[in-house]
C-alpha angles and dihedrals in degrees: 000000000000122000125192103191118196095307126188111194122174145165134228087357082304111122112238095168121041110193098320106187109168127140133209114194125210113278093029138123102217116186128200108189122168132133132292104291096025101122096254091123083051101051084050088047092048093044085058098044092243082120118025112212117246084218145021125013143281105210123187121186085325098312118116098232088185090071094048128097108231107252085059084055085056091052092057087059109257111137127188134210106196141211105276097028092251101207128160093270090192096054130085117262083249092049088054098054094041083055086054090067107038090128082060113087091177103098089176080059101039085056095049091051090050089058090052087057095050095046087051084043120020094181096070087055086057099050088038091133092043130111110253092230100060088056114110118257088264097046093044086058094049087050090045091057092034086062090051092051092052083065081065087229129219090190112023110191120198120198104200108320099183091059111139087344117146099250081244085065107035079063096064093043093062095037082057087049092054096045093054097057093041098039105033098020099234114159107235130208113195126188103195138176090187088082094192101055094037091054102040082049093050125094077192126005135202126199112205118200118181102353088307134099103245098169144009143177144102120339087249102038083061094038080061093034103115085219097051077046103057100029095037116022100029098230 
């Protein structure tokens, strides 16, 4: 489904990404984990077109997506959550999700798939009428993920989504990711600095270190792996 070829990404002439390869099929839950300054926020920009690699390829169901601008990402149906959750924080909760789905013409469908996010997240039906900016971190962060749904994503890529989230509510958050991919059978990409929860969610798994791939495998190949041990899970 998705195929990072071999991509060198930098900034300011500074490499952030050293030839990253990795692949996500469709059906799947990746995971990227690594520590803060890794380059995990980068691979998820460059996937979207937001950064063009200086070298090597991002391929999507045959399409180039390095020679895309990102809104026609968006149109192949890859929609990103990102770090920080960046919502409209001036617009209602329900002005936020129609927004999410502005590349979708269908209301009747807009409305069923509305009903689908309530039911996954009750409290956004609630606050319906609320700014996004007054919501609490947690909710922010549902809404956030509940945007990008409204895209109905082929690809839905998560950056960080247990950032400054109350661990209650980190739970939730993981427990929704599952049941997307199970239920509705949406591949998931997730880029994670919480490496438990990334790896016993992942079908295949990726630790980048330093803007390179170092190790790969199942979630649960890298969950038993003595390195991920001793630099990830302190044990």
């Amino acid at each position: 489904m998705l195929e990072v070829d071999n991509i060198q990404v930098g900034y300011d002439g500074v490499p952030a990404l050293r030839g990253v390869s990795f692949r996500v099929e469709a059906g799947e839950i990746v995971s990227i984990v690594g520590s803060n300054g890794a380059g995990k926020t980068t691979i998820l920009k460059t996937i979207s077109g937001l950064l063009k690699p200086s070298v090597g390829s991002v391929t999507f169901q045959g399409h180039r997506l390095d020679l895309l601008p990102p809104h026609e990402v968006v149109r192949l149906g890859i929609a990103h959550v990102p770090e920080g959750r960046r919502l409209f924080a001036r617009q209602t909760v329900y002005e936020n999700l129609i927004l999410g789905a502005y590349t979708r013409k269908a209301a009747k469908e807009r409305e069923q798939d509305l009903e689908r996010i309530y039911a996954l997240f009750p409290v956004l039906k609630e606050r319906r009428a609320q700014k996004a900016g007054t919501l609490s971190g947690g909710e922010q962060q549902m809404l956030a993920i509940s945007r990008g749904l409204m895209l109905r994503p082929k690809l839905l890529m998560l950056d960080e989504p247990s950032l400054g989230i109350a661990p209650k509510l980190v739970d939730k958050i993981f427990e929704t990711v599952l049941e997307l991919n199970k239920t509705d059978g949406i591949t998931i990409l997730l880029v994670e600095q919480n490496v438990r929860e990334a790896l016993e969610l992942a079908s295949r798994a990726y630790v980048l270190q330093t803007g390179s791939m170092v190790m790969s495998g199942t979630g649960e190949e890298l969950l038993q792996s003595d390195t991920i041990q001793k630099a990830y899970l302190g044990i």
